[in-house]
C-alpha positions in Angstrom: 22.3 19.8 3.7 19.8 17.6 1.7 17.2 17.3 4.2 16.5 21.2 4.4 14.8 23.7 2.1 16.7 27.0 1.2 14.5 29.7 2.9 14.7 32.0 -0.9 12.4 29.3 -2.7 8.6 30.9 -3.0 6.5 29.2 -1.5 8.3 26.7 0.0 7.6 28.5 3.8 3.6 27.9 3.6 4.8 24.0 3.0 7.1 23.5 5.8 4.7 24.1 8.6 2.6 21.1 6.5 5.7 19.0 6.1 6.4 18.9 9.4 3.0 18.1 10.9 3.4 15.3 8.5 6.5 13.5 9.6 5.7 14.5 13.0 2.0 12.3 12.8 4.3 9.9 10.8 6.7 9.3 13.4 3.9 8.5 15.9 2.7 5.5 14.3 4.4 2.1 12.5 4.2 4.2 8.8 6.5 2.3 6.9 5.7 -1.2 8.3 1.7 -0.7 7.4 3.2 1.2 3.8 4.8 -2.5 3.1 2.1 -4.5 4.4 -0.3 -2.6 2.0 1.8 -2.6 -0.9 2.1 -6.5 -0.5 -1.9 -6.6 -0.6 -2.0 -4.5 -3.5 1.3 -6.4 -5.7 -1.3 -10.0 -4.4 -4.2 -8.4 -6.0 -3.0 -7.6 -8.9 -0.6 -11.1 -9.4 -3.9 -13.1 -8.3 -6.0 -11.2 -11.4 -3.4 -11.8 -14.2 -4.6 -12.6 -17.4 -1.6 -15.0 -19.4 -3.5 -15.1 -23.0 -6.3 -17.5 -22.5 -5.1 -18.5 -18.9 -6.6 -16.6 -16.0 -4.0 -17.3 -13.1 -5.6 -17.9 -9.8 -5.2 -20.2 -7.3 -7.5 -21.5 -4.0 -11.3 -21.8 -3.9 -12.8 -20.5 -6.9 -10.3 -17.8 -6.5 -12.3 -16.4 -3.4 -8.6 -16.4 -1.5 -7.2 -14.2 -4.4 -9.2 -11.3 -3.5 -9.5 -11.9 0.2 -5.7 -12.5 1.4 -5.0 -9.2 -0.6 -8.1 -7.4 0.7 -7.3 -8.4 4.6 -3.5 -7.1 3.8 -4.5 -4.2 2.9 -6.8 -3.3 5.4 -4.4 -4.6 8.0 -1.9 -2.2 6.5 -4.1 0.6 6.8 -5.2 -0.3 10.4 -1.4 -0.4 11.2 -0.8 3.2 10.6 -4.4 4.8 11.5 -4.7 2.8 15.1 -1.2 2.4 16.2 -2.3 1.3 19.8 -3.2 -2.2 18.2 -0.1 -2.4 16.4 1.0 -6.1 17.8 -1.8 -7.1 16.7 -2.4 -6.2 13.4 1.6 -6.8 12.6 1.2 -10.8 13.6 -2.1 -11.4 11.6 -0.6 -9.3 9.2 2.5 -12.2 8.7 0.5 -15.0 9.7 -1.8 -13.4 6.4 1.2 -13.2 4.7 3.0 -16.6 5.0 -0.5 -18.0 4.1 -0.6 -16.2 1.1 2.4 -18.4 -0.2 -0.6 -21.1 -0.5 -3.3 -19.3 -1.3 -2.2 -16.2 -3.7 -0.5 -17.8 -6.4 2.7 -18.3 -4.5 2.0 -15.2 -2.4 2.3 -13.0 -5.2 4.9 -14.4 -7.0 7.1 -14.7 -3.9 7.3 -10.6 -4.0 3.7 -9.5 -2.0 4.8 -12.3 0.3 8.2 -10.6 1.0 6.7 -7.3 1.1 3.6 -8.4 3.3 6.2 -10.6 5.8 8.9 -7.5 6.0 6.0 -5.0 7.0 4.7 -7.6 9.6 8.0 -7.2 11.7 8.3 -3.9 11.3 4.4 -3.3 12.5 5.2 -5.6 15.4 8.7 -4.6 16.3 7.5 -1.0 16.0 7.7 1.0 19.5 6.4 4.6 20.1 9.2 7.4 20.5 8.0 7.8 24.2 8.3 4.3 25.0 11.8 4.3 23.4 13.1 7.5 25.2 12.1 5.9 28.5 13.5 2.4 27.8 16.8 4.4 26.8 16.8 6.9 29.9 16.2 3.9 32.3 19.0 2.0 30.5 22.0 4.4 30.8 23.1 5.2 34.6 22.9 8.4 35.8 25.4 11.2 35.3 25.7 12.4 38.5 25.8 8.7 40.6 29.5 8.0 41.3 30.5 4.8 42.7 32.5 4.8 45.9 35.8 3.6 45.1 37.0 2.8 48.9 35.0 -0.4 50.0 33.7 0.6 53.4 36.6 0.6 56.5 33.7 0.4 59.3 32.5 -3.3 58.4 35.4 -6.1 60.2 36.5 -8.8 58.2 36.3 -12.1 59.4 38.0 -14.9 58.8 35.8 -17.8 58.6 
């Protein structure tokens, strides 16, 4: 398969122990959600600090909201993924940040840091930890061994109103 190493590569075993602590610590938090909302902040940054020949593109008050909006993304990006406990949180500033951009950032980026920045919101917020999920599942599916009794019962009398 694609997803596994060949054990005869040299020094391929000393990185699978690392590899696997990775995407198990990844797993455990809303990685790719935070990854997005980050790489929105960064795409705003740099859209807000273009220079077009003589033109310095930027947008807001005295450009103070080109470098903030992009700043807070990242940071909220990075908080995403290093305190996943608050990750509600951080995900609906995050998009609130985000659709505000579209105003403040040089139409959020050029439409692109905006997309990035809204998409990782959901995912932050949507995001739910594997325990939580193997719970909701196990309490969602009946139980294996509970079998319905087909016979309705023959001790209650029916009565005929």
């Amino acid at each position: 398969m694609l997803l596994t190493a060949p054990a005869s590569r040299p020094g391929r075993a000393a990185a699978a122990p690392r590899d696997a602590r990775f995407r198990t610590w990844r797993r455990e938090r809303p990685f790719v959600g935070g990854l997005l909302v980050a790489l929105g902040g960064i795409e705003m940054f740099f859209s807000g600090q273009l220079d077009i020949g003589h033109i310095h593109v930027q947008l807001g008050i005295e450009g103070l909201q080109a470098t903030i909006i992009p700043i807070a993304l990242v940071l909220l990006g990075i908080l995403a993924i290093t305190m996943p406990a608050h990750h509600v949180f951080y995900g609906v500033i995050a998009l609130a940040v985000a659709v505000y951009s579209l105003v403040g950032v040089n139409l959020g980026g050029f439409l692109i840091g905006m997309i990035l920045a809204c998409v990782g919101g959901v995912i932050v917020t949507a995001w739910m930890p594997r325990t939580a999920v193997a719970a909701a599942s196990a309490e969602a599916e009946p139980h294996a061994d509970f079998e319905p009794d087909p016979q309705p019962d023959s001790d209650r009398e029916e009565t005929a109103p």
